[in-house]
N, C-alpha and C positions, 0 to 999 in steps of 0.2 A: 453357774459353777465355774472357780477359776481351773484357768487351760490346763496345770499343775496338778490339780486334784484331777480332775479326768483320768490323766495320762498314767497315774497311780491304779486306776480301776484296770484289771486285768483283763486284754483282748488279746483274742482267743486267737492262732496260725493260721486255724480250721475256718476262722470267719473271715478272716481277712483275706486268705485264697478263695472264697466265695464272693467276696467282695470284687476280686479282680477277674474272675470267672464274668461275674453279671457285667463289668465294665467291656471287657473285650470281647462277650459275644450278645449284647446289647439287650437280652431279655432276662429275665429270672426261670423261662422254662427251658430256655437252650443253654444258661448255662446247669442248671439243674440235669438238663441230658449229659453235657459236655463231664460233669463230678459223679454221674449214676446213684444221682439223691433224689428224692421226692422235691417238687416246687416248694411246698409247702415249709420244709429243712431250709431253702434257700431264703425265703422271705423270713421268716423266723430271724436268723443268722446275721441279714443285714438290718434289719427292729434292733436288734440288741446289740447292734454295733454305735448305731444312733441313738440308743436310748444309755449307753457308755460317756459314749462322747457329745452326744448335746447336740446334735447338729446331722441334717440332713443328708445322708450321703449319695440318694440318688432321687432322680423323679420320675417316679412309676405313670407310665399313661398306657390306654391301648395299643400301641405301638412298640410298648417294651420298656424299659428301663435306661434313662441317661443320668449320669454321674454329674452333678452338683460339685464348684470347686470343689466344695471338702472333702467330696469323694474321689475327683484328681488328685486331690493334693495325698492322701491318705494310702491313692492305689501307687504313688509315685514313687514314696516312700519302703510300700510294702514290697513293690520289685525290688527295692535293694536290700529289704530284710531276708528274703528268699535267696537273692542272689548269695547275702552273704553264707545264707543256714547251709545251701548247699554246696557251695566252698570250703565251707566247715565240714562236713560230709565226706566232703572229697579228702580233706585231707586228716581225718581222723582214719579214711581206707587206709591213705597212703601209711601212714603211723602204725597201724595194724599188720600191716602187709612187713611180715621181715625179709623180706627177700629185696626190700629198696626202702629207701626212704632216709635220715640223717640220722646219728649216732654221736653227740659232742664226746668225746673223753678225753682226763687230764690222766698223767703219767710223769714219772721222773725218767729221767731219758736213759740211766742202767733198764728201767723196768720196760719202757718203750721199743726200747731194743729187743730184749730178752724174750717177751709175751706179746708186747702190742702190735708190734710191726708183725711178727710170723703168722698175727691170728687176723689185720689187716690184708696180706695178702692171702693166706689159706679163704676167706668169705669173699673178697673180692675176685675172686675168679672163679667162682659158682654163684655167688648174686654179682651181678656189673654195676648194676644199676645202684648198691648203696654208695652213698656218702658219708664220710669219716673226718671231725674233724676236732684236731687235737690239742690241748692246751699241754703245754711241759712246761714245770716247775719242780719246786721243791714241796716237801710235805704241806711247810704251813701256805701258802700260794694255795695248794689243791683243796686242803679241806675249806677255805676260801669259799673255791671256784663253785668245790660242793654245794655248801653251805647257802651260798647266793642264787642257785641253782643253775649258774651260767655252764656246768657240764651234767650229764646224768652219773657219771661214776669217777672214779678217779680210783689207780691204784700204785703204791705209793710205801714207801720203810713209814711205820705205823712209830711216831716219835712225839715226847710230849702227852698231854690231855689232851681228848680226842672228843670235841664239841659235843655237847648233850644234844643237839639236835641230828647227827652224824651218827649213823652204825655203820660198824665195822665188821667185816667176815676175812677171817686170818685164812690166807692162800700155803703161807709157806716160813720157815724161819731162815735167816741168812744171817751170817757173818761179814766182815770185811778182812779183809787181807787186801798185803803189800804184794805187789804184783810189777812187771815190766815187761816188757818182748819175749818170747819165747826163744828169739838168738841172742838174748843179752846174754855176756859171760857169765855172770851171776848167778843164771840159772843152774847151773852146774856145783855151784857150790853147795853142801850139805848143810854146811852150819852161819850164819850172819846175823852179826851182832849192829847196834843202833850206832856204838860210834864208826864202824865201816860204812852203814847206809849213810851218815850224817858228812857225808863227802861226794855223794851223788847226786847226780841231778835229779829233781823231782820236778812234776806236773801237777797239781792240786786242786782240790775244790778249795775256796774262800777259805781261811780259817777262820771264820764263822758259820760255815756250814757245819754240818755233821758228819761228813767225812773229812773236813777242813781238822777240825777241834779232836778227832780221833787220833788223828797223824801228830797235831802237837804235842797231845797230851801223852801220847805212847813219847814222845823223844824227850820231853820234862821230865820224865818218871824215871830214864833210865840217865840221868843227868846231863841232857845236850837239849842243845835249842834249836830248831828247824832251820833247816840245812838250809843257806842263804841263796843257791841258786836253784831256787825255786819257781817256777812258772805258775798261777794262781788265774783259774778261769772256770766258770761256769759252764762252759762247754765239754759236750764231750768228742766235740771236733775237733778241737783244740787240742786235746789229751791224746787225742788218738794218731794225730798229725808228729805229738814228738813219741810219742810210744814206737810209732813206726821209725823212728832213727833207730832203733834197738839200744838206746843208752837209757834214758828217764825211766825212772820210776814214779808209781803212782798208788794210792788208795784207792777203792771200789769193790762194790757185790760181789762176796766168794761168786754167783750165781754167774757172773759174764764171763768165767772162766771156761762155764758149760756152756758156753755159745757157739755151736760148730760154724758160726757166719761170720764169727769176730774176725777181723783184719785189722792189725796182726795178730795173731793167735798170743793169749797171753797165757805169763804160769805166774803161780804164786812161788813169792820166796820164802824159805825157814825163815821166817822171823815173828815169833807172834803177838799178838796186840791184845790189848786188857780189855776187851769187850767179848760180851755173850750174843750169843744170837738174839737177833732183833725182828720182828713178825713184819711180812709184807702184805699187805691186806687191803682187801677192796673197799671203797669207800662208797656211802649213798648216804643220802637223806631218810631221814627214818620215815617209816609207813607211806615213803614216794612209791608208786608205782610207775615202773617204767616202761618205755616200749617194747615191744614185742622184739626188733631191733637189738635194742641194749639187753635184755637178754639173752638172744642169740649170741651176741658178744661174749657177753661176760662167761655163757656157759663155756664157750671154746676158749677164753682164756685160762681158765680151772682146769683145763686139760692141760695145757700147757705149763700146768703149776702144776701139778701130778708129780713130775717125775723132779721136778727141783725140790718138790718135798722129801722127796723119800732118800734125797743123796745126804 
């Protein structure tokens, strides 16, 4: 029979640690003690391993039982299939165990801020031992990351078709608003119209993003074209580095308004913008089951979408 077709026929864990039972303690009756089987189980066990595989695995005399290459070669093997079963073992505990173990999540970095970071450290200093490790992009990046399953969630402004493989559970609705420093002059003013902002400096997402294409599209509409000094960066360090000069203004989540950690504190100005609120929502793979871990997660972040909802 070719080596191919054998290796097809099904052998058994249970024989094969009987196998290595008889190897390392040289008889079929002391390893028979050694597993708290009958002799009779044991010889049985390795018949049918040989009569699988074609080939002698040990040589029975009155003296006991010595292992024939194919039986070395065979127990050689099978210590690293055990090695591996129980490393697998071990780390399917660890996986189970929410109190450690890793957590991949993607996030847009208003939402990082806002939920991800407060509920990183609120778990992080009652479990120490997890690890957290996080992808930030923009929506279509995330459902991506989702989708490939390089993260287990991703939560993210819900924009676009939203992958048939991908569900979604809507946390909260949010708007954008024009916002700056909370010492800028401006704030003080009741009423602001688009050709006074169209003289200010701005800091921006891409105008190709979607807070990008928001800002333009609000300044086309009301007949002006985005304010030429403009700073344009995907960062929100970046943004936050000229906000704190208290002159730039900038687009972003009503929701980081509510952020008692923001530095500098920002306010929104009177000025409003032709968009409805837009759903921020968790992202998975449909019918993935996740860790014990990323549930933990995810529950404490829905707390922390609680009260953004109800504002």
């Amino acid at each position: 029979m070719p080596w191919n077709d054998r290796t097809k026929r099904r052998l058994k864990l249970r024989d094969l640690d009987i196998l290595m039972a008889v190897i390392e303690s040289g008889s079929m009756g002391r390893a028979a003690r050694r597993l708290n089987i009958s002799q009779p189980a044991v010889s049985k066990a390795i018949v049918e391993l040989e009569d699988s595989l074609g080939v002698p695995l040990v040589d029975r005399s009155k003296r006991g039982a010595t292992p024939t290459p194919y039986g070395l070669a065979l127990a050689k093997r099978s210590v690293a299939i055990f090695n591996d079963l129980r490393q697998g073992v071990q780390d399917i505990d660890f996986l189970a165990d929410p109190t450690k173990g890793e957590v991949r999540i993607g996030a847009t970095e208003p939402i990082f801020s806002a939920m991800v970071s407060p509920t990183i450290n609120r778990l992080s200093r009652k479990y120490p031992e997890m690890f957290f490790h996080i992808v930030a992009g923009d929506t279509a990046t995330l459902y991506r990351e989702v989708a490939q399953r390089n993260i287990e969630f991703a939560i993210c402004r819900m924009i676009g078709r939203l992958p048939d493989d991908l569900a979604a559970e809507v946390l909260f609705h949010d708007a954008v608003a024009i916002m700056t420093s909370a010492k800028n002059p401006l704030t003080r003013r009741r009423k602001l119209t688009f050709a006074e902002l169209a003289h200010e400096p701005w800091t921006l997402f891409p105008s190709d993003s979607f807070f990008g294409s928001v800002i333009a599209e609000a300044f086309r509409a009301n007949g002006h074209e985005l304010p030429r000094l403009t700073v344009a960066s995907l960062s929100l360090y970046v943004q936050n580095e000229l906000l704190a000069t208290h002159r730039f203004l900038t687009v972003q989540p009503s929701f980081v308004l509510r952020d008692p950690s923001r530095n500098p504190p920002l306010k929104a100005l009177p000025v409003a913008l032709p968009n409805t609120p837009m759903p921020i929502g968790l992202i998975t793979v449909k019918n993935r089951t996740l860790t014990p871990l990323a549930q933990l997660f995810i529950d404490n972040v829905r707390g922390f979408a609680k009260p953004l909802a109800k504002s």
